[in-house]
C-alpha positions as CSV (number, residue, x, y, z in Angstrom):
1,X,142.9,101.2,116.7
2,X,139.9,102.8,114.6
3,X,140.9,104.1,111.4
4,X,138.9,107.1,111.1
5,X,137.4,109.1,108.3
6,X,135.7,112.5,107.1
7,X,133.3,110.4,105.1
8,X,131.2,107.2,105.5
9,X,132.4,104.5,102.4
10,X,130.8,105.7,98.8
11,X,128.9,102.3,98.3
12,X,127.5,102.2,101.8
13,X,123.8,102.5,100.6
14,X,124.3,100.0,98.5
15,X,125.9,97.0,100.5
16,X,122.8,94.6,100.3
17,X,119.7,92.9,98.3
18,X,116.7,92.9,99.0
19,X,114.0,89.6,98.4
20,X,110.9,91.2,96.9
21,X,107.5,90.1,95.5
22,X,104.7,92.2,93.3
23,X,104.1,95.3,95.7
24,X,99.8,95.6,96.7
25,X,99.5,98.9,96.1
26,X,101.5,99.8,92.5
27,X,103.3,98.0,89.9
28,X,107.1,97.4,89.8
29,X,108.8,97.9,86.3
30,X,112.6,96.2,86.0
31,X,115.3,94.9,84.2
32,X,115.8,91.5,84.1
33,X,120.1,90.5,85.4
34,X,119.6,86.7,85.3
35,X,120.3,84.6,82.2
36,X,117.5,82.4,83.0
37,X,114.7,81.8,86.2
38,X,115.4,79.7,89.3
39,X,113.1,78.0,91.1
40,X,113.0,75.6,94.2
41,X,110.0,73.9,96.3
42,X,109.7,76.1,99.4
43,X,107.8,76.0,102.8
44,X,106.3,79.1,104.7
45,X,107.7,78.5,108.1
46,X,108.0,81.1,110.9
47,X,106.7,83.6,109.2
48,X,109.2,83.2,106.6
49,X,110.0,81.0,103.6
50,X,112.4,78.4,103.8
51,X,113.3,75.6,100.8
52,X,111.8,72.3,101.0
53,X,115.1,69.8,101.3
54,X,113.4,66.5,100.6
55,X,113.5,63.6,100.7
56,X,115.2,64.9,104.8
57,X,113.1,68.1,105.1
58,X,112.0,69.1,108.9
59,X,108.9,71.0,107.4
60,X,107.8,68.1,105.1
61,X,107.9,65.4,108.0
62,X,105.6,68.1,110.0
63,X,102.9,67.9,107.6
64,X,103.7,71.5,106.2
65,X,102.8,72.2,102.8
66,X,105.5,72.9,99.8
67,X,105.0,75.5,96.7
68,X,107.2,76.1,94.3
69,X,108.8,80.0,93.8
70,X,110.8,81.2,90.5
71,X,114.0,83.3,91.2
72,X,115.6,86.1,89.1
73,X,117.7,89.4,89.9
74,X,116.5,92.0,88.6
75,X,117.7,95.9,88.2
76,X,114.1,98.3,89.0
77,X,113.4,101.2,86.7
78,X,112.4,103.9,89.3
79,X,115.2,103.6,91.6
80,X,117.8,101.4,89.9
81,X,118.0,99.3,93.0
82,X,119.4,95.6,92.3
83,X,117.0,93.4,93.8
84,X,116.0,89.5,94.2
85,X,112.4,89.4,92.7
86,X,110.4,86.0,93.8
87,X,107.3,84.7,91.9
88,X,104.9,82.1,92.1
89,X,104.4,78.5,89.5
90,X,101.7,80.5,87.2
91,X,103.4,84.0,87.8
92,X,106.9,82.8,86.2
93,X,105.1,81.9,83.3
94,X,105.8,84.8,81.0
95,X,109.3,84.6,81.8
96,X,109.4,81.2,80.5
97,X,107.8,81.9,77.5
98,X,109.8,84.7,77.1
99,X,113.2,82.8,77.4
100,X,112.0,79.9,75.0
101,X,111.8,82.6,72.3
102,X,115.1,84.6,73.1
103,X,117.1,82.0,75.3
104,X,118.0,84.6,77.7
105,X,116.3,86.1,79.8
106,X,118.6,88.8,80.7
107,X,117.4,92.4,79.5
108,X,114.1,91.7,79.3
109,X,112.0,94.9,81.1
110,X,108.7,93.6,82.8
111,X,105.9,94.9,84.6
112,X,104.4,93.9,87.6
113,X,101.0,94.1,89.2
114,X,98.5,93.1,91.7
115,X,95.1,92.7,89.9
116,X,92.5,93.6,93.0
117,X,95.2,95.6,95.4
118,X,94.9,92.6,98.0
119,X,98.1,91.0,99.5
120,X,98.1,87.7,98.1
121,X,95.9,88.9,94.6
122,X,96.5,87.5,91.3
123,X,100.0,88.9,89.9
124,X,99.8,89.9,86.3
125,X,103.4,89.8,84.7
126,X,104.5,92.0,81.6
127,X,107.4,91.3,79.2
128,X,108.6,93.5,76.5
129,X,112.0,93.0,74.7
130,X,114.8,95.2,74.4
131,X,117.6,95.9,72.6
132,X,120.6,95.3,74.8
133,X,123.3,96.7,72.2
134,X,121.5,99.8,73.8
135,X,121.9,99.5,77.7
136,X,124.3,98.9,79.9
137,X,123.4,96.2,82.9
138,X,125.4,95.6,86.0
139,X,126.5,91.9,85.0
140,X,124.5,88.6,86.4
141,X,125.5,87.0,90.2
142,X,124.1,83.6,90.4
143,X,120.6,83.6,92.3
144,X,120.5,80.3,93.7
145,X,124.1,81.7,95.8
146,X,122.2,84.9,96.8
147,X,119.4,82.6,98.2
148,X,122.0,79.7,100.1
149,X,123.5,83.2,101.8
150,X,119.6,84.3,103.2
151,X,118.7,80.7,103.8
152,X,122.1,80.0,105.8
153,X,122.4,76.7,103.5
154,X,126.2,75.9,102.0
155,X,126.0,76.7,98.2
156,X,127.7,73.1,97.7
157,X,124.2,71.7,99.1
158,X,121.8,73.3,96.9
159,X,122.4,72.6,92.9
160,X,120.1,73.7,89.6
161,X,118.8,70.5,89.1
162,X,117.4,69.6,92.2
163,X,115.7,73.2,92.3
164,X,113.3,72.6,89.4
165,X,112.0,69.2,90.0
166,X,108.8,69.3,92.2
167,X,105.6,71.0,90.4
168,X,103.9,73.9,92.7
169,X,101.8,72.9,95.5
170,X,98.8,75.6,95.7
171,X,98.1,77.4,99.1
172,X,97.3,80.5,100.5
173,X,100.6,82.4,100.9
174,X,100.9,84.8,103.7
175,X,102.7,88.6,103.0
176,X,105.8,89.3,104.1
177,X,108.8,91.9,103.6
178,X,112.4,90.4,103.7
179,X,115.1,93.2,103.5
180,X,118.1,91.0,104.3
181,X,121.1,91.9,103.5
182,X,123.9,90.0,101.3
183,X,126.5,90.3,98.9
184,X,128.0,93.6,97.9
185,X,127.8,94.5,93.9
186,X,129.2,98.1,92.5
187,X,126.8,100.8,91.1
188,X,124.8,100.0,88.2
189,X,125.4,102.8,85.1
190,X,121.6,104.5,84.6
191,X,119.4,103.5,82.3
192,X,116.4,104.6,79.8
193,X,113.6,103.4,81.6
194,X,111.4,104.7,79.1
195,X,109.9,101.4,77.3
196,X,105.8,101.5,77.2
197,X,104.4,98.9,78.7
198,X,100.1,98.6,77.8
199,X,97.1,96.9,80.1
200,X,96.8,94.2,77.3
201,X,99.7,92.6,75.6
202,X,100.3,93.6,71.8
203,X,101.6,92.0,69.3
204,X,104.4,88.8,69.6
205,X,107.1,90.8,72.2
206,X,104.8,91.2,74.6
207,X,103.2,88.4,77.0
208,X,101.5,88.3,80.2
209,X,99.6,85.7,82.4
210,X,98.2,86.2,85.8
211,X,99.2,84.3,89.0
């Protein structure tokens, strides 16, 4: 027997992530929810990306190249929509750096563009830090089980360590837009948004390298 209602559920819009790269046409500006960046050697298989699982990977054996992407969740400023945002070997960069002078990479607000407005153009990466005594942020989820749930893999079978092994293989990545949804995670309380973020990087907060 249905159990009916007046109203649909509260949290329905937000019962999902989505798996996100730099948009073409403007930049994204976000919060960063991860402690620290994940990465894994991937293939671009069926129009979609898959992880590399060598040394008994399918796409490997077919002669199909592998790249390495960098994982983090991140909290965006304009709509405060939790998302999964995914990054390329020299994109992640700034993150890195950022995390070897903070340890965390949580908090950190970022900008992200395309240089040239092309689909696969360089990606320019922002960091600025912030003072988290002076935000609230919906607490961390563990990427790498966000990504097990898209990629249909057990969690058990996929660990940190094996993720960052393999350095990135360069290749021509084709676009695509993944709105999958996942895990469930209650409402985020707002946020000021309001942290400048310049073309050029000042001073010894802010860093940026291109993809």
């Amino acid at each position: 027997m249905p159990n009916w209602n007046n109203k649909p559920p509260e949290d329905l819009g937000r019962s999902g992530f989505r798996l996100i790269r730099t948009p073409t046409a403007h930049p994204i500006t976000a919060h960063v929810l991860s402690e620290n960046l994940v990465g894994c050697n991937t293939h671009y298989v069926g129009n979609r990306t898959i992880p590399c699982e060598a040394p008994h990977c399918d796409a490997c054996e077919s002669g199909i190249a592998w790249r390495w992407h960098g994982y983090i969740l991140i909290l965006i400023a304009a709509t405060q929509e939790t998302a999964i945002f995914e990054m390329t070997a020299k994109a992640s960069a700034p993150f890195a750096e950022y995390y070897e002078r903070t340890r965390t990479l949580r908090g950190c607000f970022f900008k992200a563009q395309r240089l040239n407005g092309r689909t696969n153009g360089r990606v320019l990466i922002q960091t600025k830090t912030v003072d988290l005594a002076r935000i609230v942020l919906p607490p961390p989820i563990p990427v790498e089980k966000l990504l097990c749930h898209i990629w249909n893999i057990p969690p058990a079978d996929v660990t940190t360590a094996d993720a960052m092994t393999r350095p990135p293989f360069q290749h021509t990545q084709v676009d695509r837009n993944n709105d999958i949804p996942i895990l469930r995670m209650p409402p985020a309380t707002p946020i000021n948004h309001h942290v400048p973020l310049h073309p050029e990087p000042q001073g010894n907060n802010q860093h940026a390298k291109t993809e």
